[in-house]
N, C-alpha and C positions, 0 to 999 in steps of 0.2 A: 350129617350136615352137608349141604353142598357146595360146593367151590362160589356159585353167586349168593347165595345164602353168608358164607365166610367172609367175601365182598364185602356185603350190603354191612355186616357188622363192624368189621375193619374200619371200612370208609365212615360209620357213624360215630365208631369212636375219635376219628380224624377230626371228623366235624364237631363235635363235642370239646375236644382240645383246642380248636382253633378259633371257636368262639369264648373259650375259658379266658383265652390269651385276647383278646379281642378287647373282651369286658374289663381284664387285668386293667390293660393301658387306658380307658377311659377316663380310670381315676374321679377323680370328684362329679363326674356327670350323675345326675338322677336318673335311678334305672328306669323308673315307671314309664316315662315319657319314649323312652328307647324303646322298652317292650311296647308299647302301644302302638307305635310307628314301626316297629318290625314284623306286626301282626296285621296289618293291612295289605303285606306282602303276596303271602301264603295262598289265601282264598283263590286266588285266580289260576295260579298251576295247579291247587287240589280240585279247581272246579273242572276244568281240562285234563284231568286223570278221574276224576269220576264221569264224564263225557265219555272216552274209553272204555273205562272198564262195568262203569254201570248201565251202557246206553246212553242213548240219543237225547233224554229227557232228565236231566239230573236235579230240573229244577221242580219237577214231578215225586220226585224220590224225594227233597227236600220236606215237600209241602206233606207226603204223606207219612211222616214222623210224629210220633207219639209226643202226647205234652212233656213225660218224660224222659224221651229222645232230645226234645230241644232243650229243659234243663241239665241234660247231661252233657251236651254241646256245651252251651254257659258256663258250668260248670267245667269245661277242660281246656275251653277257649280262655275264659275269666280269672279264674283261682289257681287252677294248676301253672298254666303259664305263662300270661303277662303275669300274676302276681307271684307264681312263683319261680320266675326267671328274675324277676324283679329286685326281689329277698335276696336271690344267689350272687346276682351281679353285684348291688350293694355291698354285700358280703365280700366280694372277691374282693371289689376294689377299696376294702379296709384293712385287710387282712391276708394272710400269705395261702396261696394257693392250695400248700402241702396241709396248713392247719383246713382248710375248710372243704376241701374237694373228699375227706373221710366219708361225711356225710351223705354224700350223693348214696352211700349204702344203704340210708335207709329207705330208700324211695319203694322197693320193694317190702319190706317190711308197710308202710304207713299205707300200700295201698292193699294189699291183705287184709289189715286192720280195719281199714275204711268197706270194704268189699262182707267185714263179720257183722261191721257195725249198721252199716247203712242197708245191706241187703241180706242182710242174716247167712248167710254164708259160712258152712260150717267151717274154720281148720282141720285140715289132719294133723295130725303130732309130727311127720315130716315136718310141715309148716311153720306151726310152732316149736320144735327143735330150730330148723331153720331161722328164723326169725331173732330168738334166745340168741343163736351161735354169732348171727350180724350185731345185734347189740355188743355180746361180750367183746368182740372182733374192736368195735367202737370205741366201746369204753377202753379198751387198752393202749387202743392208738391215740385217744387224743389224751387219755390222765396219765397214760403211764410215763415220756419225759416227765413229768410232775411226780409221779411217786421213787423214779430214780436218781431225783435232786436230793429228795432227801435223804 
């Protein structure tokens, strides 16, 4: 790994925490409406770093994407993150950070699953050990207060 490689992570998880705490304090705001207006954001720095790094013509690059290019766009623009930032935020601001932030574990799990199911994509048994190991990891962290009450 490299010192900017370790960066770019570091700093992600910075920003991942400081949006956690961001959403916290909103408290009663409906998240939808936030993500939707947060995502009008974006487009214009990503359009200005594909300018850079794809060329002069990005809007060339856009137009010649496949119809399921642009349903996968949809799909990560739409689902994954306004609506699934949407669901988190919601979540945060009902519930305590420690109880619901477990979850973010399964993000890699559910996109594996999604990657076997939607594009046939075999697992390897790392994978699915892997996967099993996040579950059980899961399940313990959020039932087990629960099973040492009793």
């Amino acid at each position: 790994m490299t010192r900017t490689g370790l960066g770019l992570v570091l700093c992600a998880a910075l920003c991942w925490a400081g949006g956690n705490l961001v959403l916290k304090g909103l408290g009663g705001v409906s998240m939808l409406p936030v993500f939707i207006w947060a995502s009008l954001v974006p487009p214009v720095p990503m359009l200005a770093l594909s300018w850079v790094t794809e060329g002069p013509d990005p809007l060339a690059t856009m137009l010649a994407l496949s119809g399921l290019g642009w349903l996968s766009v949809i799909y990560v623009a739409l689902v994954s993150t306004v609506l699934g930032y949407s669901l988190w935020g919601a979540l945060l601001s009902r519930h305590r950070a420690a109880d619901i932030t477990p979850f973010a574990l399964l993000i890699p799990v559910v996109g594996i699953a999604t990657a076997a199911l939607v594009l046939g994509e075999r697992l390897s048994l790392v994978e699915v050990i892997g996967a099993l190991v996040i579950m059980a990891g899961l399940a313990l962290s959020v039932l087990g207060p629960r099973w040492q009450q009793r």
